[in-house]
KOLMI-749746 format. One record per residue (C-alpha): x, y, z; residue number from 1. Coordinates in nm, 2 decimals, decimal comma, m for minus. Last residue first. Example, Ala and Ser with C-alpha at 12.3 -4.5 7.8 and 13.67 -1.06 7.14 Angstrom:
# KOLMI-749746
east_north_up_i
1,37_m0,11_0,71_2
1,23_m0,45_0,78_1
This chain:
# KOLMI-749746
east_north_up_i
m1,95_1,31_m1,05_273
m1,99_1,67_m1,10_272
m1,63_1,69_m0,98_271
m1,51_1,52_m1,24_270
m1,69_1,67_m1,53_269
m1,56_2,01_m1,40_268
m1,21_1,87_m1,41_267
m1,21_1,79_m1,77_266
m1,39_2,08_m1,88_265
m1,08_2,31_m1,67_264
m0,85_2,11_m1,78_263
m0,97_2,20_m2,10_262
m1,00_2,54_m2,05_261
m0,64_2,52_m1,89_260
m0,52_2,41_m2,26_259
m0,67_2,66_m2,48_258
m0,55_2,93_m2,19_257
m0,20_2,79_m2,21_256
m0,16_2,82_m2,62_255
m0,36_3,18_m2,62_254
m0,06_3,28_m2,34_253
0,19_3,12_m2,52_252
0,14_3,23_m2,88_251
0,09_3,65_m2,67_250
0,45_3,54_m2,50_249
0,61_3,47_m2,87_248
0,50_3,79_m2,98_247
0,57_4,00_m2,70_246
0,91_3,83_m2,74_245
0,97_3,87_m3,07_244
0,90_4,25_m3,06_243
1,13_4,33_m2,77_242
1,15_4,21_m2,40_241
1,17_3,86_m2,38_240
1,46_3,81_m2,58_239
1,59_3,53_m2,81_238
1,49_3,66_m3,19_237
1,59_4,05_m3,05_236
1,96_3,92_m2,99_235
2,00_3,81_m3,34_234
1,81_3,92_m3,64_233
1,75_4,32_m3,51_232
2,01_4,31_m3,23_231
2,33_4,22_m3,39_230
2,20_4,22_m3,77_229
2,02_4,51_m3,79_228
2,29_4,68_m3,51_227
2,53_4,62_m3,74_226
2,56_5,02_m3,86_225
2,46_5,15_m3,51_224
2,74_4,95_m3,31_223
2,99_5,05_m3,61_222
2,92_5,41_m3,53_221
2,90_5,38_m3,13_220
3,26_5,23_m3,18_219
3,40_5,39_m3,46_218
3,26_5,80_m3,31_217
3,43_5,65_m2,94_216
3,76_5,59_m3,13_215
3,76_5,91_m3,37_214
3,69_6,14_m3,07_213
3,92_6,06_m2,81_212
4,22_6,24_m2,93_211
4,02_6,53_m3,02_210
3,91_6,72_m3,33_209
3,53_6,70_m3,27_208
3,34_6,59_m3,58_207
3,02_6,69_m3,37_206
2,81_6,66_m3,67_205
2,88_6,26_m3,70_204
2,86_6,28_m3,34_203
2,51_6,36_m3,31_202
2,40_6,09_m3,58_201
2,58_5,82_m3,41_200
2,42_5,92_m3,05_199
2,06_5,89_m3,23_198
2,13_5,59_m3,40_197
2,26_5,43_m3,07_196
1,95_5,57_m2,86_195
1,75_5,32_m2,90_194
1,97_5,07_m2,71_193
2,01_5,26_m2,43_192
1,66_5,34_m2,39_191
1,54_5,02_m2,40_190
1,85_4,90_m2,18_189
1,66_5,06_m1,91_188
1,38_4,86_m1,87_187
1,04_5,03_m1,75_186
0,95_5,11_m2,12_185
0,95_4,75_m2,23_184
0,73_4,63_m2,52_183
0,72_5,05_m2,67_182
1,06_5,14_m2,62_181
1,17_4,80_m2,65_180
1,11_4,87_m3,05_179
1,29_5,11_m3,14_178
1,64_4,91_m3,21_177
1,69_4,98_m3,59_176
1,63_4,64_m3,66_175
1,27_4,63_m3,41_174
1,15_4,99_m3,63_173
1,07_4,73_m3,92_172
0,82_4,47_m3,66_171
0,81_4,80_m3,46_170
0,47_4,91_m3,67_169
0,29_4,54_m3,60_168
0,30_4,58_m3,21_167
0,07_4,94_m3,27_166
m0,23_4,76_m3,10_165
m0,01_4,64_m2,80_164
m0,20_4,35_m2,61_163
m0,21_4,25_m2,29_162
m0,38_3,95_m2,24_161
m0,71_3,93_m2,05_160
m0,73_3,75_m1,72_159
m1,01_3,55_m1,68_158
m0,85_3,24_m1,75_157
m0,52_3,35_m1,54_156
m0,76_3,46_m1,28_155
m0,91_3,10_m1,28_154
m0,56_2,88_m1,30_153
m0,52_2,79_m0,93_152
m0,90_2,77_m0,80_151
m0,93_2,51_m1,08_150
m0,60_2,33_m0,92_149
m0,72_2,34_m0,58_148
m1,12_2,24_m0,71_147
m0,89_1,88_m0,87_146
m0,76_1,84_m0,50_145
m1,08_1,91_m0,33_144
m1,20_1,66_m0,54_143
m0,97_1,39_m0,47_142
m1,04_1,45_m0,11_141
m1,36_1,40_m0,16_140
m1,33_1,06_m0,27_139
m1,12_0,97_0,02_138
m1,40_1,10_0,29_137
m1,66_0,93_0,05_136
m1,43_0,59_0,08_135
m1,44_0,65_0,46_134
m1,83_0,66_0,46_133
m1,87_0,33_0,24_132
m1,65_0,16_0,49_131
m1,91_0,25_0,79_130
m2,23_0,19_0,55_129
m2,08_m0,16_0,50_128
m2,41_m0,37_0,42_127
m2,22_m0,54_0,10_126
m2,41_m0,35_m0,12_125
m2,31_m0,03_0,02_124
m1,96_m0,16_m0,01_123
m2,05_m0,23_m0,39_122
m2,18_0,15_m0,43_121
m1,88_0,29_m0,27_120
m1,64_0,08_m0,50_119
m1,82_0,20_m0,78_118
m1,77_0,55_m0,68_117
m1,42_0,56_m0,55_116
m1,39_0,38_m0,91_115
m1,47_0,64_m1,12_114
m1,33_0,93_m0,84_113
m1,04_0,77_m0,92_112
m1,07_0,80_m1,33_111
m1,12_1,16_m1,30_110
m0,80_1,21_m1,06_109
m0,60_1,00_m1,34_108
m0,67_1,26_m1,63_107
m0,62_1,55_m1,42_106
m0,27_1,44_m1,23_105
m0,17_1,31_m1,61_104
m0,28_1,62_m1,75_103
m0,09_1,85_m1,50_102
0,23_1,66_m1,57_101
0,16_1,68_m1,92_100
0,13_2,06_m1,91_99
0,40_2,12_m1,71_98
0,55_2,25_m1,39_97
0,86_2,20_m1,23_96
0,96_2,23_m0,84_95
1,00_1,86_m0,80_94
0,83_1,86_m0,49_93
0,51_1,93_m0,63_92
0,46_1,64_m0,89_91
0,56_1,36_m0,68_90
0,36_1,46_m0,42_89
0,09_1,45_m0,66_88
0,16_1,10_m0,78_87
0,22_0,98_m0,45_86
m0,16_1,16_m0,37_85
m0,28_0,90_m0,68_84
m0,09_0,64_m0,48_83
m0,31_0,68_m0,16_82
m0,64_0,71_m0,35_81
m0,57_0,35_m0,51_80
m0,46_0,23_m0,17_79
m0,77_0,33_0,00_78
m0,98_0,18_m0,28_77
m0,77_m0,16_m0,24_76
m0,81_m0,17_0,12_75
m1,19_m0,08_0,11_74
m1,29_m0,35_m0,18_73
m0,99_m0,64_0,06_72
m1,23_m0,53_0,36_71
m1,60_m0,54_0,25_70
m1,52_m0,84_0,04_69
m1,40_m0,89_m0,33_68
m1,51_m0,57_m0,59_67
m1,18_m0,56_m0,82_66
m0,90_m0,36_m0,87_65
m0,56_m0,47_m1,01_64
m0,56_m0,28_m1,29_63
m0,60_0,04_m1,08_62
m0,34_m0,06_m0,83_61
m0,08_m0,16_m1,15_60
m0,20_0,17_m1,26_59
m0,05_0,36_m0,97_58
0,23_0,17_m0,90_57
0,34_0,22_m1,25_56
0,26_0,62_m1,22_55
0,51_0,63_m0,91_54
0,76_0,38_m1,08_53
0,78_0,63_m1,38_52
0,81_0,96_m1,08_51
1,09_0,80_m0,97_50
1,26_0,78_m1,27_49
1,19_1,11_m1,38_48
0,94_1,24_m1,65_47
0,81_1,09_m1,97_46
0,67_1,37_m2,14_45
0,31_1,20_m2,17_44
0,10_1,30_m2,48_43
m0,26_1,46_m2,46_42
m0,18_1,77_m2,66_41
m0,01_1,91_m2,41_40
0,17_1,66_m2,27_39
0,39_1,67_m2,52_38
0,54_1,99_m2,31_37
0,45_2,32_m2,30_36
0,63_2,42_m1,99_35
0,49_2,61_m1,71_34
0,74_2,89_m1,59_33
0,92_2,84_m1,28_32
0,86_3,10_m1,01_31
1,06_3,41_m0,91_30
0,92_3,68_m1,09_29
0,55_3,59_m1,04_28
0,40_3,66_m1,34_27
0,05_3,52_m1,29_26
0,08_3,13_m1,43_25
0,36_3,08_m1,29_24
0,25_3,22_m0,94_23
m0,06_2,99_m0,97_22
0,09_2,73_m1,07_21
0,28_2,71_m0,76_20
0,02_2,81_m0,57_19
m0,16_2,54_m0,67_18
0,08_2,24_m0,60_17
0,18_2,42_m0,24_16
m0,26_2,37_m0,18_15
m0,27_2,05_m0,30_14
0,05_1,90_m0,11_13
m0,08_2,09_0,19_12
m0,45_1,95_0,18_11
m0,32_1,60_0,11_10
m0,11_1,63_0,42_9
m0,44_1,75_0,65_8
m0,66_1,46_0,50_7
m0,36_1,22_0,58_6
m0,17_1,05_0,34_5
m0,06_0,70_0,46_4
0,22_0,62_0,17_3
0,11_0,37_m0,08_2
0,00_0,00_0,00_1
């Protein structure tokens, strides 16, 4: 049999798992980003070892079950709802998040409350009202678990993206190094970077005659005439902050809402179970 999680445990593995997606989910600086995995469309990602013999014991509980007496029903169901809480363990002490992970935890905590309810209709059969109350204790649990991780995505659902209606005009501005100033304006290097044309353009009708001159006027001049290819092609194609990163977070954010409303009809089917 699986670990002995107790109701007061499984709320704390629940609640840590949904605040951590939560926080990824709603900015928070210092939280891991959810990955888009093969998970997301339905596909598992693998995942550790430990968390492969977790999901084995898991479905070689599930396989296994079958509707015997009052006692060997209750200790297989109890089991069964102990090694889906390994799983979810499992999943938030690893500190990462992803969408097959959350898929798996989804997919399996539907198919529990499947079988908590079977098995709760056989013990009832079997004159066990005292057994059939502890599996309702268990299969509650499981809900509370799947209403944690609906709780945890809402806002982001509700939450509208933040769009920039002028984003197309610093597609071309983006290789002359404009376009932070309208993605980022709180950053800094924004206004650094757009202001290397500018700076080249001053000192060309400087044309100081000092020592220093010629050097700085190369520098900031050849910085200005590559900065297409530096910045525009380069550096701008990896960042968060300019064009390509606004629009690489906006594919992201539709991507992750698509999938968290269907978590979300997943989970509502469960819990109206």
């Amino acid at each position: 049999m699986g670990s002995n999680f107790t109701n007061a445990l499984v709320r704390e593995i629940g609640r840590n798992y949904g605040k951590a997606i939560s926080n990824s989910l709603l900015g928070d600086k210092h939280s891991t980003p959810i990955r888009m995995t093969g998970g997301s469309n339905g596909n598992s990602s693998g995942g550790t070892g430990r968390g492969q013999r977790v999901k084995s014991k898991i479905d070689k509980a599930i396989d296994k079950f079958e509707i015997k007496g009052v006692q060997a029903t209750l200790g297989s169901l109890l089991n069964i709802h102990s090694e889906y809480f390994s799983i979810v363990e499992e999943a938030q002490s690893d500190g990462k998040i992803d969408t097959s992970e959350l898929i798996e935890l989804t997919s399996y905590g539907n198919k529990i409350i499947q079988i908590l309810n079977r098995g709760q209709s056989a013990l009832i059969d079997l004159g066990s009202e005292e057994s059939s109350k502890k599996v309702e204790e268990k299969k509650e649990e499981v809900k509370d678990f799947l209403k944690v991780l609906q709780t945890s995505y809402s806002p982001f659902l509700e939450k509208e993206f933040d769009k920039k209606p002028l984003a197309w005009l610093f597609l071309p501005l983006s290789f002359l190094g404009f376009d932070m100033l309208y993605f980022s304006p709180k950053n800094v290097l924004s206004y650094l970077l757009a202001s290397i044309i500018p700076a080249t353009l001053i000192l060309a009708r400087l044309d100081l005659q000092t020592e220093w001159f010629l050097p700085v006027f190369g520098l900031v001049g050849l910085a200005a005439f590559t900065l297409p290819i530096w910045y525009g092609i380069i550096i701008n194609r990896k960042s968060s902050k300019g064009y390509w990163g606004y629009i690489k977070n906006k594919k992201k954010d539709k991507e992750l809402k698509e999938f968290f409303a269907n978590i979300d009809k997943s989970i509502s089917a469960s819990l109206s179970v």
